[in-house]
Biopython code that builds the backbone (N, CA, C, O; Angstrom):
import numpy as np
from Bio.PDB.StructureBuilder import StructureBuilder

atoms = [
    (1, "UNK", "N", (53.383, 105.411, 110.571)),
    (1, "UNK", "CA", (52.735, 105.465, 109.264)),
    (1, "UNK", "C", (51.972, 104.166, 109.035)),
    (1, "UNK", "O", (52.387, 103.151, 109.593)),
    (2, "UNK", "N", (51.007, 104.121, 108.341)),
    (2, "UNK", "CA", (49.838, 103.222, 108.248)),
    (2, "UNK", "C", (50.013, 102.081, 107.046)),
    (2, "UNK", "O", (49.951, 100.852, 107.005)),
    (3, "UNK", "N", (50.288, 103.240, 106.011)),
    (3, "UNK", "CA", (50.960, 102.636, 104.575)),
    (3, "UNK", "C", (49.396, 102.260, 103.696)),
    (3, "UNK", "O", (48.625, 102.917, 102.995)),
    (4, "UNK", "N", (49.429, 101.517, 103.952)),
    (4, "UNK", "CA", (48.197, 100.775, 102.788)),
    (4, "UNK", "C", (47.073, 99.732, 104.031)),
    (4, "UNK", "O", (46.330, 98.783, 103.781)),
    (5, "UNK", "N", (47.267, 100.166, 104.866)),
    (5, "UNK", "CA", (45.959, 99.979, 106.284)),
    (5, "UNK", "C", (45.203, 101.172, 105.985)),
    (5, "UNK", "O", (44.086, 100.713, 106.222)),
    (6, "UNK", "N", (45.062, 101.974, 105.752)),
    (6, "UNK", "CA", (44.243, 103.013, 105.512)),
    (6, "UNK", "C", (43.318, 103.387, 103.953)),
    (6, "UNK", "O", (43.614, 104.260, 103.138)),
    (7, "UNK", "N", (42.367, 102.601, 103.900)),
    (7, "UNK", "CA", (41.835, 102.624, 102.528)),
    (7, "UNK", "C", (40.150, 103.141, 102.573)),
    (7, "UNK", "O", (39.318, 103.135, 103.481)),
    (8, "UNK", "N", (40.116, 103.438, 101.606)),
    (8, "UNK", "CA", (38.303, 103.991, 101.672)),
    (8, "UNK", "C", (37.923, 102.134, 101.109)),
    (8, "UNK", "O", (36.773, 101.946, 101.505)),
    (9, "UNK", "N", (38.217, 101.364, 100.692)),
    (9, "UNK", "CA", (37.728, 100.271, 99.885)),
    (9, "UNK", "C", (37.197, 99.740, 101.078)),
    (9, "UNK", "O", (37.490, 100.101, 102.218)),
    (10, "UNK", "N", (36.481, 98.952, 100.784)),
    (10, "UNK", "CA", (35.542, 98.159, 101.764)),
    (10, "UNK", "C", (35.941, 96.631, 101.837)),
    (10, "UNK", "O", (36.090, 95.870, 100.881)),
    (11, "UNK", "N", (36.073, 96.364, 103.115)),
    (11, "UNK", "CA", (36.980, 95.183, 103.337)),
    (11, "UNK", "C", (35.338, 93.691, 103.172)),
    (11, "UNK", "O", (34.142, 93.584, 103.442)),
    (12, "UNK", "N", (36.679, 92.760, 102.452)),
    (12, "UNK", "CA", (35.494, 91.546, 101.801)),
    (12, "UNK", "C", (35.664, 90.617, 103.128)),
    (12, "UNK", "O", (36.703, 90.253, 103.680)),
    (13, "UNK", "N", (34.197, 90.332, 103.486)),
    (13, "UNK", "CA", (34.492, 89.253, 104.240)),
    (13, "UNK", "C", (34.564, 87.899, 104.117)),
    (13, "UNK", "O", (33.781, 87.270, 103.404)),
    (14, "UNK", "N", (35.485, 87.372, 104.786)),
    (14, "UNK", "CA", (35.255, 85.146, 104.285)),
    (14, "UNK", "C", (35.082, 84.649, 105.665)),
    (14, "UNK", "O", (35.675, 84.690, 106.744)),
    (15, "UNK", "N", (33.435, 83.905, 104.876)),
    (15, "UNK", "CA", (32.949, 83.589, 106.196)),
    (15, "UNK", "C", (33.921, 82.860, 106.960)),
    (15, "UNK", "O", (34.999, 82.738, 106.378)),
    (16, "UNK", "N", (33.823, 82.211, 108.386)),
    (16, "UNK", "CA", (34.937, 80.699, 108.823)),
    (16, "UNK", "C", (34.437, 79.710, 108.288)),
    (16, "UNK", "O", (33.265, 79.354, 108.169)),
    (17, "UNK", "N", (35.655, 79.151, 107.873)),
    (17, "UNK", "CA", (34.951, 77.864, 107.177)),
    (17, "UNK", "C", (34.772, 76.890, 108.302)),
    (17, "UNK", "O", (33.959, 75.995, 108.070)),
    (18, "UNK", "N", (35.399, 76.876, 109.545)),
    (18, "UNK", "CA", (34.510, 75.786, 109.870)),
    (18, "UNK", "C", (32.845, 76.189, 110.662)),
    (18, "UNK", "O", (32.087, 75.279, 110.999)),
    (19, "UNK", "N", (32.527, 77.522, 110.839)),
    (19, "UNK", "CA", (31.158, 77.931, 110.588)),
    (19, "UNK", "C", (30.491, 77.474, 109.370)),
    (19, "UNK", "O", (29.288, 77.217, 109.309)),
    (20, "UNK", "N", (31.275, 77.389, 108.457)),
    (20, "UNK", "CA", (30.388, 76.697, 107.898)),
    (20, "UNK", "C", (29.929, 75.962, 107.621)),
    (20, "UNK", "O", (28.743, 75.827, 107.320)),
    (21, "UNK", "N", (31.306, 74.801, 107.661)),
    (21, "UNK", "CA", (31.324, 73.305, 108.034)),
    (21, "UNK", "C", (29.996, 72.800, 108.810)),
    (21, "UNK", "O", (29.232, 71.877, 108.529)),
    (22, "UNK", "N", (29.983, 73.728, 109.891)),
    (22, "UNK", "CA", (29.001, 73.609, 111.412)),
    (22, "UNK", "C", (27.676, 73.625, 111.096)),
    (22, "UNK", "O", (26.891, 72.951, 111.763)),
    (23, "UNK", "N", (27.068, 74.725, 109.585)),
    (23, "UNK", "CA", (26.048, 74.664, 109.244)),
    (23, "UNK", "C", (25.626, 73.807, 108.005)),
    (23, "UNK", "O", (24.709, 73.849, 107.184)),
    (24, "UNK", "N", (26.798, 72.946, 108.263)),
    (24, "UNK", "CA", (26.010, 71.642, 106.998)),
    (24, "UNK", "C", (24.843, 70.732, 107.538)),
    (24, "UNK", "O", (24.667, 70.480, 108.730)),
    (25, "UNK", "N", (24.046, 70.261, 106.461)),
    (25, "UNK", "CA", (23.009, 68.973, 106.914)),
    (25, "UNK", "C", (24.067, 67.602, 107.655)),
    (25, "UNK", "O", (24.861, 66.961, 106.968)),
    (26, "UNK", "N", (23.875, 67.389, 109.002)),
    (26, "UNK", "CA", (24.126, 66.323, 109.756)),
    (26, "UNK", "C", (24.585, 65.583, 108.589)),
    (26, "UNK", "O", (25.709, 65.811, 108.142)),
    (27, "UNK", "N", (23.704, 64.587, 107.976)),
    (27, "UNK", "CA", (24.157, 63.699, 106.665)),
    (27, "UNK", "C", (25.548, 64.036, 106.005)),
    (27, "UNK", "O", (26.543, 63.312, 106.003)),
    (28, "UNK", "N", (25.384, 65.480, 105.361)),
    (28, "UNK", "CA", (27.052, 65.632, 104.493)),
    (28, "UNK", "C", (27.948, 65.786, 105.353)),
    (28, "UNK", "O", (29.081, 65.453, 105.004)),
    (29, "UNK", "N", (27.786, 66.253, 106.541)),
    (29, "UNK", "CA", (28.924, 66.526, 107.727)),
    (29, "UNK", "C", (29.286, 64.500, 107.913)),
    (29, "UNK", "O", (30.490, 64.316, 108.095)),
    (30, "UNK", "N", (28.802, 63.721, 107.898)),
    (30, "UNK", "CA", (29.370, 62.687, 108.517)),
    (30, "UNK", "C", (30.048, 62.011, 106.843)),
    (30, "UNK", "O", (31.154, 61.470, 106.858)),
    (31, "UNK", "N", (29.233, 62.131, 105.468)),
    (31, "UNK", "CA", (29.870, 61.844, 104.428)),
    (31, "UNK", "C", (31.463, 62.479, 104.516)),
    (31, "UNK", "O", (32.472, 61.775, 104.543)),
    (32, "UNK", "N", (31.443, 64.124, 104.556)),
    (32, "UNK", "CA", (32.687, 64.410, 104.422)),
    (32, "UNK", "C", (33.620, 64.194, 105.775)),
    (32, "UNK", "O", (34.774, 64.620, 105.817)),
    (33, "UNK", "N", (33.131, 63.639, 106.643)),
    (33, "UNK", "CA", (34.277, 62.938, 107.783)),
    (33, "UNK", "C", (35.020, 61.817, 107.074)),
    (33, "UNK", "O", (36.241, 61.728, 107.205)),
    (34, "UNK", "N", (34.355, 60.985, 106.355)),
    (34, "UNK", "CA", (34.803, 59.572, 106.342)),
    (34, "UNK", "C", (35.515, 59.834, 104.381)),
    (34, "UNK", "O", (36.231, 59.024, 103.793)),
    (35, "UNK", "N", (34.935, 61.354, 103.741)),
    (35, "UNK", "CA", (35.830, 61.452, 102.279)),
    (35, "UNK", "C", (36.894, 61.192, 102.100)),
    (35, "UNK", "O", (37.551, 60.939, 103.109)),
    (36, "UNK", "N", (37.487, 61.134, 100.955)),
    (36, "UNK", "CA", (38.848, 60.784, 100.817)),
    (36, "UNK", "C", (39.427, 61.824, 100.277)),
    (36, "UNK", "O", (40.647, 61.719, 100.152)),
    (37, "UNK", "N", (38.739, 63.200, 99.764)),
    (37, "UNK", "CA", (39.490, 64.287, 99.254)),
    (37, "UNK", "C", (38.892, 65.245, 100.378)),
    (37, "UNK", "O", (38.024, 65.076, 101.234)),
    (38, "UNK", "N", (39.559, 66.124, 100.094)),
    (38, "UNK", "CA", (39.598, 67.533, 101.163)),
    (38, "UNK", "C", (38.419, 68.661, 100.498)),
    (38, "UNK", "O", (38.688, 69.795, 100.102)),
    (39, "UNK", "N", (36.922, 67.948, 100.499)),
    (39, "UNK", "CA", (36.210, 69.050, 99.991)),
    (39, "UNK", "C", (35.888, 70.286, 101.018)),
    (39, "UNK", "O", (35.895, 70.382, 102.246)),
    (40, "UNK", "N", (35.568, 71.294, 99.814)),
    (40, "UNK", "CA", (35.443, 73.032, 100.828)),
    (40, "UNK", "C", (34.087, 72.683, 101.069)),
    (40, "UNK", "O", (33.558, 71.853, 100.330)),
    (41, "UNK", "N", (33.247, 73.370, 102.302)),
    (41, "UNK", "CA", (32.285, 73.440, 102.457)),
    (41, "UNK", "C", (30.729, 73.686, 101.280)),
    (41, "UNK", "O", (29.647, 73.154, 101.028)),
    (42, "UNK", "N", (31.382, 74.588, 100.965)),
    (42, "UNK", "CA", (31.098, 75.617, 99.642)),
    (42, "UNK", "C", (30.252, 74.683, 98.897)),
    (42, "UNK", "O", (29.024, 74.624, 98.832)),
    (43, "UNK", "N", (31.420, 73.761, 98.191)),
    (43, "UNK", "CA", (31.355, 72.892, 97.116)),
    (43, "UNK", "C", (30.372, 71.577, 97.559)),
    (43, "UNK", "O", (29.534, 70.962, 96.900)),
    (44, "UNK", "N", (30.627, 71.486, 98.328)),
    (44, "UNK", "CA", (30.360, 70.179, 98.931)),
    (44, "UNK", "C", (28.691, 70.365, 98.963)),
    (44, "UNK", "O", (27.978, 69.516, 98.427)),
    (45, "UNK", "N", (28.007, 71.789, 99.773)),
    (45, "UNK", "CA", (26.548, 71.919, 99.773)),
    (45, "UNK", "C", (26.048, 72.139, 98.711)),
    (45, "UNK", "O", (24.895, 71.817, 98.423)),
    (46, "UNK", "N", (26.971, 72.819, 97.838)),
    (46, "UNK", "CA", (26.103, 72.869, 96.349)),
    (46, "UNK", "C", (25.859, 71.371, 95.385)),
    (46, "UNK", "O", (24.956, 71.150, 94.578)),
    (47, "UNK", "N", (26.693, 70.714, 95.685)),
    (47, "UNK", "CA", (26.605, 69.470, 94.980)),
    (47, "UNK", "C", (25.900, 68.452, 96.080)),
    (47, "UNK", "O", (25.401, 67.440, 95.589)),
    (48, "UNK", "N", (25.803, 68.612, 97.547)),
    (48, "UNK", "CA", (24.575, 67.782, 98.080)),
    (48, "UNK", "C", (23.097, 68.405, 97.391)),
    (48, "UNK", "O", (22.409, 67.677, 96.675)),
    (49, "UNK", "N", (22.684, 69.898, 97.710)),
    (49, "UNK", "CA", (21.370, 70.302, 97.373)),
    (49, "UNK", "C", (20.944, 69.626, 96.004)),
    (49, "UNK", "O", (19.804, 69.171, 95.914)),
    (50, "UNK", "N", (21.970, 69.532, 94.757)),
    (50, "UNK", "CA", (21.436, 69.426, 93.468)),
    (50, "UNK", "C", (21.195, 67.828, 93.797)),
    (50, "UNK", "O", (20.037, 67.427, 93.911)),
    (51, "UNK", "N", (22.029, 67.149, 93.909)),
    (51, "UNK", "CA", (21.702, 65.755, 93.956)),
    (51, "UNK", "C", (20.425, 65.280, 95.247)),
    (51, "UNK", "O", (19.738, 64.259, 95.246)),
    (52, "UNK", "N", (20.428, 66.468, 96.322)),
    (52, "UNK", "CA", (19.031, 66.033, 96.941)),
    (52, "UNK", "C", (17.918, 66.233, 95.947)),
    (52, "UNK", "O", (17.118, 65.297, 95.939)),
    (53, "UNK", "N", (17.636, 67.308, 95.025)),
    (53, "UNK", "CA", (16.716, 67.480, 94.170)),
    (53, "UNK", "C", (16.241, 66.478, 93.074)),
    (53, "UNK", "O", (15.108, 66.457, 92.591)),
    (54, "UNK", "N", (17.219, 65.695, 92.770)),
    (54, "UNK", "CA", (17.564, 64.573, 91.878)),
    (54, "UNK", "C", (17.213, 63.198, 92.641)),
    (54, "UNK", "O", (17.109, 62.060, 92.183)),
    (55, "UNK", "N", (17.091, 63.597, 93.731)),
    (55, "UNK", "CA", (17.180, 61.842, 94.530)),
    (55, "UNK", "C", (15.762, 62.108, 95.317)),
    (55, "UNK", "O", (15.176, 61.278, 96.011)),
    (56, "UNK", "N", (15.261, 63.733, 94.995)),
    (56, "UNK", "CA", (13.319, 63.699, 96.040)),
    (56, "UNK", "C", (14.196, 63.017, 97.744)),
    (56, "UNK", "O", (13.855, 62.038, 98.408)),
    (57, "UNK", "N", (15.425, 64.049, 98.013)),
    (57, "UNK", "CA", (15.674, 64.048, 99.470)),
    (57, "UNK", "C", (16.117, 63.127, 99.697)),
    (57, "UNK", "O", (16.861, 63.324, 100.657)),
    (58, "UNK", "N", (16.162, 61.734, 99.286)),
    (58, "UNK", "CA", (16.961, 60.967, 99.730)),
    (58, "UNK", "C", (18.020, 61.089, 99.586)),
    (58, "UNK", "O", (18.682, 61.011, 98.551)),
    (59, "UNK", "N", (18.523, 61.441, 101.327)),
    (59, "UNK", "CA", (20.159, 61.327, 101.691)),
    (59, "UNK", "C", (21.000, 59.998, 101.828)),
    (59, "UNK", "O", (22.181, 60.036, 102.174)),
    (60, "UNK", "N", (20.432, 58.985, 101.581)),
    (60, "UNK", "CA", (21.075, 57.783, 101.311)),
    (60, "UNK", "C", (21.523, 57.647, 99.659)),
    (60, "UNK", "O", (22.659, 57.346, 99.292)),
    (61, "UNK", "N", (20.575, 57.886, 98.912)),
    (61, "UNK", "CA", (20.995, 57.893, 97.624)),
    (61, "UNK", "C", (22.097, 58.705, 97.424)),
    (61, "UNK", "O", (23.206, 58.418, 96.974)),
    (62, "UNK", "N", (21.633, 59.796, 97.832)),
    (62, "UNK", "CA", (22.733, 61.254, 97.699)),
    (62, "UNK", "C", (23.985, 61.280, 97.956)),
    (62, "UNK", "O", (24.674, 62.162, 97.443)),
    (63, "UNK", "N", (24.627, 60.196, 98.915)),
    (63, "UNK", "CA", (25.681, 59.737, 99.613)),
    (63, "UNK", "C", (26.033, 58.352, 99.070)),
    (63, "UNK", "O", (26.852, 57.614, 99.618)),
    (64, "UNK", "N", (25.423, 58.076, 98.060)),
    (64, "UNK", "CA", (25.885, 56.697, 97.630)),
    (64, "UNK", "C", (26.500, 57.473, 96.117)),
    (64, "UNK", "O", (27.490, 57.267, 95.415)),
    (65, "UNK", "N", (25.264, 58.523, 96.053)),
    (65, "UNK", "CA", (26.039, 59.166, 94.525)),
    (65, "UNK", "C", (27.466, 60.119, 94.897)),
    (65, "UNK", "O", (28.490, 60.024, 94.220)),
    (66, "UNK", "N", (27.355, 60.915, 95.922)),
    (66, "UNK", "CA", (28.840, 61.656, 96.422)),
    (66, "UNK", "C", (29.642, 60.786, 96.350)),
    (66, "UNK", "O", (30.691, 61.214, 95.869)),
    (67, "UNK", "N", (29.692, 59.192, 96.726)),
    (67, "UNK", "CA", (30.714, 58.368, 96.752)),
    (67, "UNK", "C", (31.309, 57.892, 95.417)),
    (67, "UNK", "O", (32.487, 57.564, 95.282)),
    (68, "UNK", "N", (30.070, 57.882, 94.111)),
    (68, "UNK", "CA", (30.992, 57.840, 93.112)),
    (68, "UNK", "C", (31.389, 58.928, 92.198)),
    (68, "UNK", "O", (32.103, 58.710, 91.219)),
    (69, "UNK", "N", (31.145, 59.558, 92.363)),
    (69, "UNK", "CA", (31.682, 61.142, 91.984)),
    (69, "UNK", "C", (33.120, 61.490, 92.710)),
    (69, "UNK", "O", (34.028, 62.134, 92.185)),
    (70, "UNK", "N", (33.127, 60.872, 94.152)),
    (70, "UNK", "CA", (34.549, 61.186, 94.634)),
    (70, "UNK", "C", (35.636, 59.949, 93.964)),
    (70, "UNK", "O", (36.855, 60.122, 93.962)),
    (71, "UNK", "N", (35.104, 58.933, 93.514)),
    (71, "UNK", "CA", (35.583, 57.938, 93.110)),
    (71, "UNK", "C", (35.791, 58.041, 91.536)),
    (71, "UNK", "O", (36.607, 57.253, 91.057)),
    (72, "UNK", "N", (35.203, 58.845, 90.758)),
    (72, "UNK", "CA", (35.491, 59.140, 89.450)),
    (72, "UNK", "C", (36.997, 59.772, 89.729)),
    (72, "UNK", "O", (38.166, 59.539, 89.423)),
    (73, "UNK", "N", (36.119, 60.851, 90.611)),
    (73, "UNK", "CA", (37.410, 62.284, 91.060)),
    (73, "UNK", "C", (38.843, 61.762, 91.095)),
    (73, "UNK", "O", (39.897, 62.277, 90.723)),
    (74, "UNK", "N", (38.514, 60.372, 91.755)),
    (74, "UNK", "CA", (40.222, 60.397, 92.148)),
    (74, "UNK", "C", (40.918, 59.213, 91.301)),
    (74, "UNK", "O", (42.105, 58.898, 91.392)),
    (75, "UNK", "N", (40.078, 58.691, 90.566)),
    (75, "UNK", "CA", (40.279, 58.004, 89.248)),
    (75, "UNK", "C", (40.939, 58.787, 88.170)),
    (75, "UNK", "O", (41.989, 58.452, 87.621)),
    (76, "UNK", "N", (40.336, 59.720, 87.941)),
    (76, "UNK", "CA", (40.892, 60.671, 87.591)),
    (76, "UNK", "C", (41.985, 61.668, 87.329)),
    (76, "UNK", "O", (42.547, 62.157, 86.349)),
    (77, "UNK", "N", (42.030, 61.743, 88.468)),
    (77, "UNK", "CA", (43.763, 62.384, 89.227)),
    (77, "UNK", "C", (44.737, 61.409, 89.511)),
    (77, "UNK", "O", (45.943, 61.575, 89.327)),
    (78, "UNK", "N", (44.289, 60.540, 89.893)),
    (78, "UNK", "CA", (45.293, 59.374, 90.660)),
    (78, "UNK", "C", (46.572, 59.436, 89.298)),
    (78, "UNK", "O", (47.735, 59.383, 89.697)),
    (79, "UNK", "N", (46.440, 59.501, 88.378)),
    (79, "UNK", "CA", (47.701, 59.117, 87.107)),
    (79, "UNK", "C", (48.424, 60.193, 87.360)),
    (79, "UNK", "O", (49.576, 60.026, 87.762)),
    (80, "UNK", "N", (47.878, 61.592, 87.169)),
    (80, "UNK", "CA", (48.672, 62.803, 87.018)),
    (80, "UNK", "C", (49.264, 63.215, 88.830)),
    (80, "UNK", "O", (49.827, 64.260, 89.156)),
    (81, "UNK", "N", (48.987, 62.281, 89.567)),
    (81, "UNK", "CA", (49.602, 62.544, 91.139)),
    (81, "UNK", "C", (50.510, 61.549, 91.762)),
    (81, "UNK", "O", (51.408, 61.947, 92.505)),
    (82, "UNK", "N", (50.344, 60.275, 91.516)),
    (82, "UNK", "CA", (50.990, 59.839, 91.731)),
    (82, "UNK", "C", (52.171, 59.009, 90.411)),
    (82, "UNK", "O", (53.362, 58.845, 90.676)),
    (83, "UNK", "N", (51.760, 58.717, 89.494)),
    (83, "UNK", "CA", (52.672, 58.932, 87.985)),
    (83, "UNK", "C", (54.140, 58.510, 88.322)),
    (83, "UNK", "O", (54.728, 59.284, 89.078)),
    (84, "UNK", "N", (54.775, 57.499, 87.924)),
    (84, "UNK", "CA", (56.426, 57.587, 87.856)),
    (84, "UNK", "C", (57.032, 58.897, 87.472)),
    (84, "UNK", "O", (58.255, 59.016, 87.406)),
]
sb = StructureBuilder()
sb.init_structure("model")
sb.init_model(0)
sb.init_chain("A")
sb.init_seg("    ")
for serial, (resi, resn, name, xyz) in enumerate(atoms, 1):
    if name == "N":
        sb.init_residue(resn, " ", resi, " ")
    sb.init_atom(name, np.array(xyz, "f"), 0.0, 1.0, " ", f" {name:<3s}", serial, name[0])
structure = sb.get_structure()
């Protein structure tokens, strides 16, 4: 018996993430080597593209701004994670 393997619903696919990893811009692939949080691919290209638009392509700027955004980020959290 099959049980609930047998469905008319149409199965969702998730891409691999490290396919997708693979299809980042060179630039954010070496930013998120050296990050300090565990960003998803996902997230990570949507917030390079907007800040390339904002910086007219410069990936140096763009990576100086990811760095304080991850640095707010963990300013942020740091009380509610590590906390007595």
């Amino acid at each position: 018996m099959r049980g609930n393997l047998a469905t008319s619903l149409r199965r969702r696919r998730r891409p691999c993430p490290i396919a997708q990893y693979d299809r980042l811009p060179p630039e954010l692939r070496r930013w998120l080597a050296q990050a300090a949080l565990p960003w998803s691919p996902v997230s990570a290209l949507r917030l390079w593209r907007k800040l390339m638009a904002e910086a007219a392509g410069n990936a140096e700027a763009v990576c100086r701004r990811l760095d304080l955004i991850e640095a707010r980020m963990l300013m942020r959290d740091a009380p509610r994670i590590w906390a007595d």
